[in-house]
C-alpha positions in Angstrom: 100.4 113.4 99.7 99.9 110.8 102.5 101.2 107.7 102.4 98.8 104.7 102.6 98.9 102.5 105.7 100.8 99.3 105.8 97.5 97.1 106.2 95.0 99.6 104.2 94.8 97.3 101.1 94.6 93.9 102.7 91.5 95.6 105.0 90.0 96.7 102.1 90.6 93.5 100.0 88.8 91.7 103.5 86.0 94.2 103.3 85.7 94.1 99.8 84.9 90.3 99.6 82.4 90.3 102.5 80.6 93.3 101.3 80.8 93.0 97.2 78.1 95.3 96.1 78.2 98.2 98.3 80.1 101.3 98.5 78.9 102.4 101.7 78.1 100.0 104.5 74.9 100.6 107.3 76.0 101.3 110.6 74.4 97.9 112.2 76.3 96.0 109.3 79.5 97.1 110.3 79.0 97.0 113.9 78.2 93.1 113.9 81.1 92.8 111.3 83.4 94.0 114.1 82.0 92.2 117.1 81.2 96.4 118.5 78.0 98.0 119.8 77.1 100.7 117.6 77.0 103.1 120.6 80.5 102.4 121.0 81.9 102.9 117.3 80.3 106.3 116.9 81.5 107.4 120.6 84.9 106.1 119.0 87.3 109.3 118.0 87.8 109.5 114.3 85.6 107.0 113.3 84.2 107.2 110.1 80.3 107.2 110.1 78.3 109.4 108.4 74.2 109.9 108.8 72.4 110.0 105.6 69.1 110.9 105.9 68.1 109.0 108.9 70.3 105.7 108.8 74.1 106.1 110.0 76.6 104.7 106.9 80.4 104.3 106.6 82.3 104.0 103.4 84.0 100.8 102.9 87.3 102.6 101.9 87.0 104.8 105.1 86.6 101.9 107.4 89.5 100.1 105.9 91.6 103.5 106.3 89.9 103.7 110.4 91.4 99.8 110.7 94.3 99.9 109.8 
């Protein structure tokens, strides 16, 4: 089993009161969150977007684990 990254929790504590009601987080959201063009976070290796339909999302607890 993998350990859990020394910052994970306080990422996902951050993330979690920003973004209280959602699980998974658009694309655009998490791009102005960051400061980042979207372009860039989904040429970035191992990051964690996912495209749903025709929107790109990223789970919150992914994100946190991509952060730390």
């Amino acid at each position: 089993m993998a350990r859990e990254k020394e910052l994970f929790r306080d990422n996902l504590q951050r993330l979690d009161e920003q973004f209280p009601n959602a699980e998974l987080l658009p694309l655009l959201t998490v791009a102005h969150h960051l400061g980042m063009d979207k372009r860039t976070l989904l040429d970035s290796k191992g990051f964690p977007a996912r495209k749903l339909g025709r929107f790109w999302m990223v789970s919150k607890v992914a994100l946190a684990a991509w952060l730390s």
